[in-house]
C-alpha positions in Angstrom: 40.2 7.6 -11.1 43.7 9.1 -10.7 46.3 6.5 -10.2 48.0 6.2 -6.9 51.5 7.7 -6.4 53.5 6.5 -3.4 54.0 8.8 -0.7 57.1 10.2 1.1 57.5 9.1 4.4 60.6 10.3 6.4 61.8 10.5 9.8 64.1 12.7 11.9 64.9 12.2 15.4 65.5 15.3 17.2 66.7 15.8 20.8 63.9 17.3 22.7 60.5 15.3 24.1 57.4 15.5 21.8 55.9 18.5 23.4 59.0 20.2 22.4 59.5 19.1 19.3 56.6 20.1 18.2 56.3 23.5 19.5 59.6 24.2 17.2 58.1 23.1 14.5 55.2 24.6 14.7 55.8 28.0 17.0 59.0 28.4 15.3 57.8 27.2 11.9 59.0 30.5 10.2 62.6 30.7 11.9 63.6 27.3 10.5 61.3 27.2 7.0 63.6 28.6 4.4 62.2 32.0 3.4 63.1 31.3 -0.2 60.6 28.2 -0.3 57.4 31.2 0.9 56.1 33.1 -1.9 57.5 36.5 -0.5 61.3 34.7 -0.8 60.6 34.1 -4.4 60.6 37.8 -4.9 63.3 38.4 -2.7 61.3 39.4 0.2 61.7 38.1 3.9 57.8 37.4 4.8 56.3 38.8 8.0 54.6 35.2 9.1 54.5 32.3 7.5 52.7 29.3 10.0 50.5 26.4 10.4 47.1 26.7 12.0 47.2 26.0 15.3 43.4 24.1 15.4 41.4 21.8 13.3 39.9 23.9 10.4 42.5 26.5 10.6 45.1 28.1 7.9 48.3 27.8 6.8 49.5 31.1 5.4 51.8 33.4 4.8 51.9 37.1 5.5 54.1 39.5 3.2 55.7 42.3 4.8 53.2 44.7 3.0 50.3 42.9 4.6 49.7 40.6 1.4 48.5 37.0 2.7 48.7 33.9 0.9 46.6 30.8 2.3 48.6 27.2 1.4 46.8 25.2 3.7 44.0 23.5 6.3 45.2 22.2 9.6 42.9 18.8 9.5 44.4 16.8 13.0 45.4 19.0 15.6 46.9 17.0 18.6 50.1 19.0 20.4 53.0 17.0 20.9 52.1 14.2 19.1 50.4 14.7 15.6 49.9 17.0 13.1 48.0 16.8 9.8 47.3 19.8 7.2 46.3 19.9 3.0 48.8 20.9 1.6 47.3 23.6 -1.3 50.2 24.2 -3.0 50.1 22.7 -6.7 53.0 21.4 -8.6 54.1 24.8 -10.2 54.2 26.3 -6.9 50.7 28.5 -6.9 48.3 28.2 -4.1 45.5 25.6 -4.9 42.0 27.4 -3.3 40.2 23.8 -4.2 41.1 21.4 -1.2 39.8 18.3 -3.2 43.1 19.2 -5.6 45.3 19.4 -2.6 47.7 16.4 -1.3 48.3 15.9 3.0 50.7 16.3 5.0 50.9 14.7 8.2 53.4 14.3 10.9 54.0 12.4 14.3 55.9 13.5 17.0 56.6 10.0 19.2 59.3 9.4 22.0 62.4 7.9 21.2 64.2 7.2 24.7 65.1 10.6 25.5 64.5 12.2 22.0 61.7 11.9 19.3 61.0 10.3 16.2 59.5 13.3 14.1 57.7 11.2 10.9 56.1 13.3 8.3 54.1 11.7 5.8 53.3 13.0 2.3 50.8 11.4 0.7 47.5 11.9 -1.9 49.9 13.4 -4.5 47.5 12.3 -7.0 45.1 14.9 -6.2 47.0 17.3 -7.8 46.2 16.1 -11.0 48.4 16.2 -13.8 52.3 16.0 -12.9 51.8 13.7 -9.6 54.1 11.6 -9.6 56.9 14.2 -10.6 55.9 16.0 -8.1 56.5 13.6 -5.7 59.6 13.6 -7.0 60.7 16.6 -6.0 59.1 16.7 -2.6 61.1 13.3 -2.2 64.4 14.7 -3.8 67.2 16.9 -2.4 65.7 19.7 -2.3 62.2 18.7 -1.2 61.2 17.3 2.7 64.8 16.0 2.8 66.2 19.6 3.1 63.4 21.1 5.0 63.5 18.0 7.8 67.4 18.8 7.7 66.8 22.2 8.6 64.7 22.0 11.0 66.8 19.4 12.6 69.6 21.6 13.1 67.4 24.8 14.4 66.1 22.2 16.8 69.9 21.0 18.1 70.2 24.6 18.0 67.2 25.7 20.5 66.7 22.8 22.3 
């Protein structure tokens, strides 16, 4: 059995309700998810979608703007407004991982905060990934990992409240 790596756990608190909130970050997913963190930005390319499914059982993927689609993950919990949970399929050396029993989770809650909300998102099951886990926990916890993507969709949310 792989051994356990610690998950990341973060929280942002943005100004809009929860039904708000989470229509940015999932409607608007693609205006505030840095295009060179897709696989078209990578080769210098601006992708033509890049989303979460918006149901249980559907895909996270990216569309290239020559049609080219890359699938990097499952929605698993699909509750607008207040929670959100997908496999992330993406490995530690940044291909897509087709086999969701080597993919880690993702999961985020939207809950009211007076007259904001308390966006949590929860990375966890690292050690499916095999090999490399824990440094790849690493990264998702470092600077340029969930701490920069939460940061940037903060400020597209104070910007499009």
């Amino acid at each position: 059995m792989a051994q356990l790596v610690e998950p990341v756990e973060l929280t942002v608190t943005v100004a809009p309700l929860p039904d708000r909130a989470f229509d940015l970050f999932l409607a608007r997913f693609g205006d505030w998810w840095p295009p060179e963190y897709t696989y078209c930005g990578q080769g210098g390319l601006t992708p033509a979608f890049i989303g979460i499914g918006e149901a249980e059982g559907a895909m996270c993927s990216e569309i290239g703007p020559h049609g080219f689609r890359v699938d990097w993950g499952r929605t698993l919990t699909f509750h607008p407004g207040r929670h959100l949970v997908f496999l992330w399929q993406i490995g530690p050396d940044s291909t897509p991982q087709p086999n969701p029993d080597l993919a880690s989770i993702v999961e985020l809650r939207f809950a009211q905060a007076g007259e904001a909300t308390g966006v949590t998102l929860t990375h966890r099951a690292f050690e499916r990934h095999g090999e490399g886990a824990a440094d790849y926990r690493a990264e998702m916890a470092g600077d340029y990992g969930w701490p920069l993507l939460l940061e940037r969709y903060r400020a597209f949310v104070a910007e499009n409240p």
